[in-house]
C-alpha positions in Angstrom: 49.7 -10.6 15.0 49.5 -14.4 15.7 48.0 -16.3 12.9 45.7 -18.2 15.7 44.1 -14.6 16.6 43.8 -13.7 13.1 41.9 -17.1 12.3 40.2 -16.8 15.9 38.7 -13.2 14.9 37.7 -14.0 11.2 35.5 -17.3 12.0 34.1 -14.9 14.8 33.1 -12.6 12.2 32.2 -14.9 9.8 29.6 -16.9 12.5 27.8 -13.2 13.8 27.4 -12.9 9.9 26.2 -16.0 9.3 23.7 -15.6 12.5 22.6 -12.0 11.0 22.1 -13.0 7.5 20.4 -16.3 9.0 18.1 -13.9 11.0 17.3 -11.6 8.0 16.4 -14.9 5.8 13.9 -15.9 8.7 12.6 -12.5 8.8 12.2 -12.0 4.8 10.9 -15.5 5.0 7.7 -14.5 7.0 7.0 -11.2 5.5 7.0 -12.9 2.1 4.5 -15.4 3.9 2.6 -12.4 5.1 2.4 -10.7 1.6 1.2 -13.8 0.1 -1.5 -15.1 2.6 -3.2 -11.1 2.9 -3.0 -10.6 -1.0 -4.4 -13.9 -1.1 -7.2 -13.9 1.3 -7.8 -10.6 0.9 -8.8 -11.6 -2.8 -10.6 -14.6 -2.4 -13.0 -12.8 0.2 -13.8 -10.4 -2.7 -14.6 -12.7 -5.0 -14.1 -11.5 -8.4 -13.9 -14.2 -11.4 -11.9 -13.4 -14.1 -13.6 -13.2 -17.4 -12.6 -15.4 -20.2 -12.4 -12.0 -22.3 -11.2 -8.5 -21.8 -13.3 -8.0 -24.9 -10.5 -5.8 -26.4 -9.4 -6.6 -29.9 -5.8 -4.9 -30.2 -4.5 -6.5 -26.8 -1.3 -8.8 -27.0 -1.8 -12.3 -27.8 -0.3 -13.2 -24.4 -3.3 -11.3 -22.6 -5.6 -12.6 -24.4 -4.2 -16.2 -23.4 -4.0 -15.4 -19.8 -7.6 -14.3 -19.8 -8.9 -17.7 -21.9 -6.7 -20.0 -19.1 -8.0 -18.1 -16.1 -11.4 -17.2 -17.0 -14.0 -18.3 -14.8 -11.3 -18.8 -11.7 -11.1 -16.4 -9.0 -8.8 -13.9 -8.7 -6.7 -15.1 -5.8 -3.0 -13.8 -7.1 -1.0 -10.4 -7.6 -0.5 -11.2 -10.9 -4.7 -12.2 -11.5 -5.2 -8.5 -9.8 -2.9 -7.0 -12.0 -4.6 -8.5 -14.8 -7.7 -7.9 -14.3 -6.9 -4.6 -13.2 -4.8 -3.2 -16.0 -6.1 -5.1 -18.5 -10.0 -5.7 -18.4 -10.9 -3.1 -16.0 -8.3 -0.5 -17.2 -10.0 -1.3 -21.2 -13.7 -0.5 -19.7 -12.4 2.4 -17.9 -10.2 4.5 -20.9 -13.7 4.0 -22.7 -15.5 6.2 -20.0 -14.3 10.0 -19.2 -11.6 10.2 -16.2 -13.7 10.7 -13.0 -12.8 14.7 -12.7 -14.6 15.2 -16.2 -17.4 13.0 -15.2 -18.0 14.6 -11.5 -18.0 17.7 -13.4 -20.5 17.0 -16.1 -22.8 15.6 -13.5 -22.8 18.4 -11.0 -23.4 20.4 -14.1 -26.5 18.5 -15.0 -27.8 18.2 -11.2 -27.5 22.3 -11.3 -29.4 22.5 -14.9 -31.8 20.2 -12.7 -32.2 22.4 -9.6 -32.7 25.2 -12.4 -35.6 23.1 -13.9 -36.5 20.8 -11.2 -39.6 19.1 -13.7 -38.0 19.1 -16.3 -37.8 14.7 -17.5 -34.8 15.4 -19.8 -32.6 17.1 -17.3 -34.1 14.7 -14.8 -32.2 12.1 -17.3 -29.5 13.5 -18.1 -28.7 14.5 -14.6 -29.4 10.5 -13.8 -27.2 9.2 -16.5 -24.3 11.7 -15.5 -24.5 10.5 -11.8 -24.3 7.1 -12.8 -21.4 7.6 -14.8 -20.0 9.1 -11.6 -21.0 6.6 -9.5 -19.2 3.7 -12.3 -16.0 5.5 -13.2 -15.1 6.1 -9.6 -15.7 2.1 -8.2 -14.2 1.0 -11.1 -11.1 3.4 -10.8 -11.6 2.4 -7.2 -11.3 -1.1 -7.7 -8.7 -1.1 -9.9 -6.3 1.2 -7.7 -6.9 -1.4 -5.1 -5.8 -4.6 -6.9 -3.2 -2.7 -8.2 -2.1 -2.2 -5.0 -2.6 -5.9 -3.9 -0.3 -6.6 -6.8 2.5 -4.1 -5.5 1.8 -5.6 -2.7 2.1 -9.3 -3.9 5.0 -8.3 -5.8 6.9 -7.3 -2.6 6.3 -10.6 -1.1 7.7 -12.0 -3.5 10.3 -10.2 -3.6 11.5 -10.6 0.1 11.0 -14.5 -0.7 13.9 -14.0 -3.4 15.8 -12.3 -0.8 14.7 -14.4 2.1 16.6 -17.5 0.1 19.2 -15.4 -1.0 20.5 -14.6 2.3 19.6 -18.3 3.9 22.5 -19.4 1.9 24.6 -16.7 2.5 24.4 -17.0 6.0 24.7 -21.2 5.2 27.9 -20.2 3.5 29.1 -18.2 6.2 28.5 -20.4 8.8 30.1 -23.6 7.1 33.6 -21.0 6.1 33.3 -19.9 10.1 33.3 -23.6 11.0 36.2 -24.1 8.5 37.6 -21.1 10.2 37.8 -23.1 13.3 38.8 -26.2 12.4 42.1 -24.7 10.7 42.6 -22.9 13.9 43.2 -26.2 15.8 45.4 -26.9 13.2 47.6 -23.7 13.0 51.0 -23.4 14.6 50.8 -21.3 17.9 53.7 -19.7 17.2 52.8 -18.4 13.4 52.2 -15.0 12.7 51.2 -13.4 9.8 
């Protein structure tokens, strides 16, 4: 094979790699743009503020920074949501019974109710156990859904790592395909590998 072919087809390869790796990077660019305006907006529009206190006395000293720097912000990040979610909301909620054992207890007391429908104490008790309900499952709610902004958040970020990653990989492939070509107008017609 001639060496000019050989140098002809490699700095052909190397330039459709450096356009595909250029096009990935442009395309991991805006979905990590994406990721980060939606989590973004999406949690400003909610409006929660993060408290200065998870009120949880064996938490890691790092947490309980986190929550003194950013309380009284809103949450607006993956990483506020995933604070907030695992570690104020998930506190309040492993206080309270899971939401199968309180859906249970309170269609127990609604049917002790029904049995006794004027009876004040079941009429409480029935009350209570459909708030708990009612609590348990927005706050498990809730904190499945920032959770998921977070994974979600995380992602972005993620294809933003990548998105850079193969930017200059395709920058490094184009530059060796123009090197490519420049030592092929320099290569002997005649050579052959």
């Amino acid at each position: 094979m001639k060496r000019r072919t050989f140098d002809g087809l490699a700095s052909l390869i190397g330039l459709m790699l450096a356009v595909i790796l250029l096009i990935a990077a442009g395309l991991l660019n805006w979905g990590a743009g994406f990721a980060s305006d939606a989590v973004s907006s999406q949690l400003v529009a909610q409006k929660i503020t993060i408290p200065s206190s998870t009120q949880n006395s064996d938490e890691a000293a790092d947490v309980t920074a986190y929550f003194k720097d950013h309380g009284g912000k809103l949450l607006t990040t993956g990483k506020d949501a995933q604070m907030y979610a695992d570690h104020y909301l998930g506190f309040h909620l492993s206080k309270m019974p899971t939401y199968a054992d309180a859906s249970t207890a309170s269609r127990s007391a609604s049917s002790a109710l029904a049995a006794d429908p004027t009876n004040a104490d079941l009429q409480k008790k029935a009350d209570s156990a459909n708030a708990l309900v009612d609590t348990v499952f927005k706050g498990t709610t809730l904190r499945g859904t920032l959770l998921t902004a977070y994974a979600f958040g995380t992602l972005g970020s993620i294809a933003g790592i990548a998105a850079w990653s193969m930017g200059l990989m395709g920058l490094l492939f184009l530059l060796l395909a123009l090197l490519g070509y420049l030592h092929l107008r320099r290569t002997d017609e005649h050579a052959a590998i």
